[in-house]
N, C-alpha and C positions, 0 to 999 in steps of 0.2 A: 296093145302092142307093148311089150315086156325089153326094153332095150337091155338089160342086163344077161339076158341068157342067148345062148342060139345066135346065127346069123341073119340080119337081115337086111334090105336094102337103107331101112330107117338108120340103121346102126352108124353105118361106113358115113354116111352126111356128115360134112365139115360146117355147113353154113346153111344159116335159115334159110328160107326163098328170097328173101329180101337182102341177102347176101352177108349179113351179120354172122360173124366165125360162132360157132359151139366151142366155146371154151370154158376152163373154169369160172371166168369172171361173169363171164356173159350168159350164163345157161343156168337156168333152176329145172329143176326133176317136179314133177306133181305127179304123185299116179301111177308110176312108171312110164313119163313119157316126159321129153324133155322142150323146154320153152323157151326162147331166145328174149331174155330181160329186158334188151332193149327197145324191140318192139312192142313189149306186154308193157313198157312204161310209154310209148309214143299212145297207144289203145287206151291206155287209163287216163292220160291227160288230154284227149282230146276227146272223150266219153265226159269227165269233168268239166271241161267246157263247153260244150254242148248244154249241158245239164245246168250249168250256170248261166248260160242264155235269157 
């Protein structure tokens, strides 16, 4: 899914599922696909605690 060209429903999304806004601060790009920061840090910190269990 290419958000930089064409229309698509992915495109017009304001906010993760989890209701975190897509903005500059908050959104990193991988791939052509964009990732809501603060959930991929909520996933990495509780993946690291687990792990340090």
């Amino acid at each position: 899914m290419n958000l930089k060209r064409g229309r698509n429903r992915w495109r017009e999304k304001t906010h993760c599922p989890q209701g975190h806004a897509y903005d500059a601060e908050n959104t990193r790009f991988y791939r052509g696909r964009r990732y809501c920061r603060t959930c991929q840090n909520t996933k990495h910190l509780k993946k690291k605690e687990h792990s340090n269990a």
